[in-house]
N, C-alpha and C positions, 0 to 999 in steps of 0.2 A: 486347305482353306476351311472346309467343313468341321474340320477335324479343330483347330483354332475358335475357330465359334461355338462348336459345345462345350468346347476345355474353359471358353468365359462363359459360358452360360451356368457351365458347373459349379464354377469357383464363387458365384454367390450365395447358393444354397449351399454349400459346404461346410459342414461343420464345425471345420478347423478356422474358418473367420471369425466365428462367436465365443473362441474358446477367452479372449483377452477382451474383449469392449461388446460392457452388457448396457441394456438398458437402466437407468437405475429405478429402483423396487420393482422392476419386472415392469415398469408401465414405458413402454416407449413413444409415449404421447406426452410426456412429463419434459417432451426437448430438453434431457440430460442424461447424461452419459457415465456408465462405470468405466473409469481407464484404468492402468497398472497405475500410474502417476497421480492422479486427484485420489484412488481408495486408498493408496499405500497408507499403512501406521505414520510413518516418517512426514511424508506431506499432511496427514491430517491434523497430526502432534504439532508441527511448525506453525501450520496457517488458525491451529484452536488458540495455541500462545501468544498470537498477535495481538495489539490493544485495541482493534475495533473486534475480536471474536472472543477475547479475554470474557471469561463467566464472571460476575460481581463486579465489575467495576460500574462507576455513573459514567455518566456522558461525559464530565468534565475532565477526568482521569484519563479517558480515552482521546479526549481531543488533544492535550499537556504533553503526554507521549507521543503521536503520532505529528504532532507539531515541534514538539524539542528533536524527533527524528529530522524531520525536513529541513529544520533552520541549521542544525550544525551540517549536515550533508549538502547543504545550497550551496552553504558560503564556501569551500572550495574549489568550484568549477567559475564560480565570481569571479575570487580573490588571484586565482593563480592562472584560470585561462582568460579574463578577460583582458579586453584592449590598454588597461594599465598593471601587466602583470610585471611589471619591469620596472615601474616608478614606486616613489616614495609611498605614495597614498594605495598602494593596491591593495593592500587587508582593510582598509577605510572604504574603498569601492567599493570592496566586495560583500562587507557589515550592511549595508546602503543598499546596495543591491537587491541581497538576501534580503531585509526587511521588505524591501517593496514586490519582491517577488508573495513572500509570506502575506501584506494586507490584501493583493490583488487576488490569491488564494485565496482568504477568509471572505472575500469581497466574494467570489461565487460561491463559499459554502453557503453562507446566509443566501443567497440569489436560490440554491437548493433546496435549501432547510423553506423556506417560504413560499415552493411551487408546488406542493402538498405533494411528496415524493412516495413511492408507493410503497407498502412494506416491505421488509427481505423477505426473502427466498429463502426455503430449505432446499441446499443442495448436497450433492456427497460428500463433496467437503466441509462444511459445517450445516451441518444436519440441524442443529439448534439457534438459529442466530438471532444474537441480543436484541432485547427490545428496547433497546436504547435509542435505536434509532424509527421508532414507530412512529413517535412524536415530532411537531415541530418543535417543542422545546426544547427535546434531547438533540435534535440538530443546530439549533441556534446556541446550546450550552457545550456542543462541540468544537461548535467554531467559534469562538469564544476563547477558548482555553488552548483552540489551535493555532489564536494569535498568539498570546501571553507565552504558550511554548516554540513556536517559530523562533517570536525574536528573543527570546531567554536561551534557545538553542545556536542561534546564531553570533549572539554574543560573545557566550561559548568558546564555540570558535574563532572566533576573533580574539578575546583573549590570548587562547593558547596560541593561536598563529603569531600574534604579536609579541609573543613573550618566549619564545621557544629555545632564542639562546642561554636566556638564563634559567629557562624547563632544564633544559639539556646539561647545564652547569650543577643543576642541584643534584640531577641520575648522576653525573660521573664525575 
């Protein structure tokens, strides 16, 4: 039993716990963390590509993308799982849907963008993050363009859902 409680007593100061999750810059007051997974090239490379960590873009660019993302990926969990996935009108549901899903979204970015939100954070994963979002105007010109791309992206979708056997006719 003794012998159990210095083998845990050991295994904290041991070296081999430090060798994978370091503090990051060496400051462990900095509450963050180097992991294999957040320092990896691959996860840095993916999440710097993304449209809110994208270098050069404005605010509006960022908001278009990240909003034509949400509105074409809303509307099929709408259109096809909701409670009219089986009638006439369920890609019309799900257009409907997705939009009101989308304004009540842009309804709390603006509710954000105007409760004086604090700057980013430099973390290991984006170590330099845009200042796009420093502003309330680059938050209000986010969400903005987060509506304009929701339901541009939801549309989208609706289209091609709606039209898919003669998509299908023109492939083959």
């Amino acid at each position: 039993m003794a012998q159990a409680a210095d083998a845990s007593k050991n295994n904290s100061s041991d070296p081999r716990n430090q060798e994978v999750v370091f503090a990051a810059a060496g400051n462990p007051q900095l509450g963050n963390l180097e992991t294999p997974i957040n320092s990896s090239g691959l996860i840095k490379w993916f999440i710097g590509n993304l449209p809110a960590y994208r270098p050069d873009l404005t605010p509006f660019r960022r908001g278009l993308e990240v909003g034509m993302a949400h509105g074409y990926f809303l509307f099929g969990p709408f259109a096809k799982l909701g409670p009219l996935r089986n009638a006439p009108p369920a890609n019309l549901a799900g257009l409907l849907s997705t939009i009101g899903l989308v304004v009540i979204l842009t309804a709390c970015l603006s509710l954000y963008a105007n409760s004086n939100p604090p700057k980013p954070v430099a973390t290991v994963t984006v170590p330099n993050p845009p200042s796009a979002f420093n502003t309330t105007e680059g938050w209000n010109n986010f969400g903005s363009a987060f509506l304009i791309g929701g339901i541009g992206g939801a549309i989208t979708a609706y289209f091609l859902t709606s039209n898919l056997p003669f998509l299908q006719g023109l492939a083959g």
